[in-house]
MIDOVO-590927 format. One line per 2 residues: their letters; for each residue y, x, z of C-alpha. Coordinates in pm, whole numbers, plus 50000, padded with zeros to 5 digits. Example, Ala and Ser with C-alpha at 12.3 -4.5 7.8 and 13.67 -1.06 7.14 Angstrom:
// residues 2
as) 49550:51230:50780  49894:51367:50714
END
This chain:
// residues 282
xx) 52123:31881:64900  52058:32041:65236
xx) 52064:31841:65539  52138:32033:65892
xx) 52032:31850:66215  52193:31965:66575
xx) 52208:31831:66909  52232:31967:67231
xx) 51960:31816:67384  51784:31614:67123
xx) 51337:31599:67213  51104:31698:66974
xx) 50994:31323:66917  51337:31241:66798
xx) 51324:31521:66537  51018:31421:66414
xx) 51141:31049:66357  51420:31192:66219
xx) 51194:31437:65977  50948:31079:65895
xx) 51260:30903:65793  51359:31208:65528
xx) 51032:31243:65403  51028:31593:65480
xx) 50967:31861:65741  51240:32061:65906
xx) 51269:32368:66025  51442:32513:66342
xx) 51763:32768:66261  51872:32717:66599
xx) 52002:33024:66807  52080:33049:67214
xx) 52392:32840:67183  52315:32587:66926
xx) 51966:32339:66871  51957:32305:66474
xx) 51741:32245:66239  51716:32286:65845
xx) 51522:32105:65533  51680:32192:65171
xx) 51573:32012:64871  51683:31658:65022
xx) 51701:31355:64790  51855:31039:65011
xx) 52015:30707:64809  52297:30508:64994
xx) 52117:30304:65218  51871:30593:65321
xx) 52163:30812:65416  52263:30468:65683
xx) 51910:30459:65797  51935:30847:65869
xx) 52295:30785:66057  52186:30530:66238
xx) 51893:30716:66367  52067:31037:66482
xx) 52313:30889:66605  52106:30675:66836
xx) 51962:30986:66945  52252:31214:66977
xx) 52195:31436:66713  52447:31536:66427
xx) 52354:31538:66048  52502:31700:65729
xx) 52392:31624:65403  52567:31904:65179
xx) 52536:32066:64887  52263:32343:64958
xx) 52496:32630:64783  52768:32567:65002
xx) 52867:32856:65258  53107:32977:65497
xx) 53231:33206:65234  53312:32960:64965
xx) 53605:32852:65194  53970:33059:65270
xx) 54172:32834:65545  54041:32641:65835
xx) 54319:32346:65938  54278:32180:66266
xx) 54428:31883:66435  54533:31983:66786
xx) 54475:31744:67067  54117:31614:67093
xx) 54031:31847:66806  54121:32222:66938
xx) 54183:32097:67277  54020:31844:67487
xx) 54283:31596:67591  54605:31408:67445
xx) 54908:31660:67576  55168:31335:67549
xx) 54916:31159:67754  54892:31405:68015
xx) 55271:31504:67983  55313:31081:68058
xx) 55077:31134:68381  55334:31311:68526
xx) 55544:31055:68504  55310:30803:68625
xx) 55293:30668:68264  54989:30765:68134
xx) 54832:30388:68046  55134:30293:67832
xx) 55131:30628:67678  54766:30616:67593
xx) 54721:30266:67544  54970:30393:67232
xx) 54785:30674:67131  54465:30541:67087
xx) 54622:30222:66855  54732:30493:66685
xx) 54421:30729:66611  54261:30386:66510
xx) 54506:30353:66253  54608:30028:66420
xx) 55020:30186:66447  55177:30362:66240
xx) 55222:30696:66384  55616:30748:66343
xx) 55710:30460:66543  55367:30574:66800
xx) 55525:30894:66865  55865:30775:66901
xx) 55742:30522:67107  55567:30757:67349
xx) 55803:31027:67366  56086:30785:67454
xx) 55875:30709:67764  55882:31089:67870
xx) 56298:31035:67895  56431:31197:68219
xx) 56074:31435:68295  56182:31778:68360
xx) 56059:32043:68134  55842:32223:68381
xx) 55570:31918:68314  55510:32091:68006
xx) 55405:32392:68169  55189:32235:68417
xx) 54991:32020:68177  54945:32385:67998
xx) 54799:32520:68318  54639:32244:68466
xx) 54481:32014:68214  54489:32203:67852
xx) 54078:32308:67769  53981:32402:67430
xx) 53710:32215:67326  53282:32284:67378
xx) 53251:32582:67054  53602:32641:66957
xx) 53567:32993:67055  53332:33115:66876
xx) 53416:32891:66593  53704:33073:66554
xx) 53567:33385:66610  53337:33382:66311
xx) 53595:33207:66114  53790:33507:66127
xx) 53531:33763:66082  53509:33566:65754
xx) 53853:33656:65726  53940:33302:65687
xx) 54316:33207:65757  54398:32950:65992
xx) 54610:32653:66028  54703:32430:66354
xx) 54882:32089:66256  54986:31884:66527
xx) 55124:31548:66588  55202:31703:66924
xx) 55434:31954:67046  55505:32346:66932
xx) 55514:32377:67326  55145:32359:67287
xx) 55070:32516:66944  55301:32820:67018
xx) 55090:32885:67282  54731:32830:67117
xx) 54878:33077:66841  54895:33334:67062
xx) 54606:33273:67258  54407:33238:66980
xx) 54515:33454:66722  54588:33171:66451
xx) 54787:33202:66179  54976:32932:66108
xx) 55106:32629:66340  55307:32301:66249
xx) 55419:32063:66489  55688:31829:66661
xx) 55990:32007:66836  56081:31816:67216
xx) 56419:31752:67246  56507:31968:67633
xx) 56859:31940:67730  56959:32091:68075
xx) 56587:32132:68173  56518:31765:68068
xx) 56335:31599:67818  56553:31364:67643
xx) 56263:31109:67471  56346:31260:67139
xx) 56190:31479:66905  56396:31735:66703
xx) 56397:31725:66316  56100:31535:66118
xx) 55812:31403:66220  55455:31540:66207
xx) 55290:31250:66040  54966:31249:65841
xx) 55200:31256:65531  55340:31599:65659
xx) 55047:31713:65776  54910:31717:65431
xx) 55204:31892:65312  55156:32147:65526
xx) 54803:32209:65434  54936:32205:65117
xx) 55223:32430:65169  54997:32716:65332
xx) 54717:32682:65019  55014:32719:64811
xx) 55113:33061:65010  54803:33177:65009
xx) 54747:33106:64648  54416:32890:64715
xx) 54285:32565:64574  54292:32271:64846
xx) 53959:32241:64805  53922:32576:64940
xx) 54024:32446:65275  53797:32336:65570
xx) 53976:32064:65751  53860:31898:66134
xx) 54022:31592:66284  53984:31322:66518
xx) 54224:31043:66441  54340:30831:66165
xx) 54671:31071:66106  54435:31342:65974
xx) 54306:31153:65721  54552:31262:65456
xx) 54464:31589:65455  54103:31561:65559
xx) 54113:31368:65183  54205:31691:64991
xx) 53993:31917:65201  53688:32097:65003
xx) 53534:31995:65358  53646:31725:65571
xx) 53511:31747:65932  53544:31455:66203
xx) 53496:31574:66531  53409:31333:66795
xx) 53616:31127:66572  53743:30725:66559
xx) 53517:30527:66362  53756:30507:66069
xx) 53782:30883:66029  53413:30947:66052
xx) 53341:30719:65767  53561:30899:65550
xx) 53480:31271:65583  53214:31457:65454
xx) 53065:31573:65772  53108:31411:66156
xx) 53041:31626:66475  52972:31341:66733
xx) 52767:31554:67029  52768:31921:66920
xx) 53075:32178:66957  53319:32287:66684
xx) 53103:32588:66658  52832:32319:66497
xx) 53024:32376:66141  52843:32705:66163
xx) 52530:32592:66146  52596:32332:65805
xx) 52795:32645:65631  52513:32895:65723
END
């Protein structure tokens, strides 16, 4: 197995702890955007692998213990989560703001990404709240408040240089994901329709939710289209919804995740950018 260190600001004494605990030296494949370091050959059992997460994570530094043949190229689609994953913030959160709601609203969406509430009757829940906001909120929260997130840019840039298709699959709104398509050049996008009637938002959504059941399916859907394996898929995620299809992913990758997702995916990005996936697929 190879295991990949990075941090933004990790010191050299915390690497070296890190390098005592693995038995083995490491060595630096960092460039000017990204501290990282590499040590192939890695042997850990189950409770060495805890010590190790324990200690980077104390430190701020992210680890990935992967198979040492696995590369960039081994993989065809790249499926993303939207807010918190692509983007920075919760767009039903900041939508809410406007209508001085935002505490209920999040208060929601965070039971949710716990996987304390199950995310139909979430969503329903919040977008009822949104009842009466004219449409032009939307728009603002677009301008305003919507960042990607630290490394999605050139994430995305090398992902399709690899000529690797992409996938956005949102619990949130095509509002949002129409627009990241375009800005970004994706592929794909799949995501809840806002009921607007007379300029309005009515507290409904349109047609079926965007679950973690559906978002599977559409991972799914677009592997089937593109006549790939599942496994051939690289999927990131932040919240218990995108566990589904995080399970069927060749690569499952939490980033700056709930505690329940990062315990189930193969690789968690706690301090770095999404642009740290580079580094373990190098």
């Amino acid at each position: 197995m190879k295991l990949t260190l990075q941090s933004l600001n990790a010191e050299h004494g915390a690497i070296k702890h890190i390098s005592t605990l693995i038995g083995a030296s490491v060595t630096d494949i960092g460039d000017a955007g990204r501290h990282a370091w590499r040590c192939d050959n890695v042997t850990l059992d189950d409770a060495q692998e805890m010590q190790l997460s324990a200690a980077c994570f104390s430190v701020g530094v992210d680890y990935a213990l992967q198979p040492s043949n696995l590369k960039l190229g081994d993989f065809k689609l790249l499926a993303m989560d939207m807010d918190s994953t692509l983007i920075t913030i919760e767009c039903i959160d900041e939508i809410a703001d406007m209508q001085g709601l935002k505490p209920q609203v999040t208060a929601i969406t965070e039971a949710a990404m716990r996987g304390e509430l199950e995310f139909n009757e979430s969503l329903t829940r919040r977008v009822a709240l949104l009842k009466g906001l004219d449409a032009s909120a939307l728009q603002r929260v677009y301008d305003e408040r919507l960042q990607l997130s630290p490394g999605a840019e050139p994430m995305l840039a090398a992902i399709q240089q690899a000529c690797i298709r992409t996938l956005l699959v949102s619990g949130g709104f095509t509002f949002f994901t129409d627009r990241m398509k375009d800005r970004l050049g994706l592929d794909y996008t799949h995501s809840n329709v806002l009921e607007i009637v007379d300029g309005k938002l009515t507290g409904k959504v349109v047609g079926g939710i965007v679950n973690a059941d559906e978002k599977r399916n559409a991972v799914e859907r677009v592997c089937a289209e593109l006549d790939i394996a599942p496994s051939q898929a690289i999927v990131i995620g932040d919240g218990a919804n995108d566990l589904n299809m995080m399970k069927i992913a060749g690569l499952a990758v939490a980033f700056r995740a709930k505690p329940v997702v990062r315990a189930q995916a193969s690789v968690a990005l706690n301090f770095v950018g999404l642009d740290g996936i580079l580094s373990i697929l190098a």
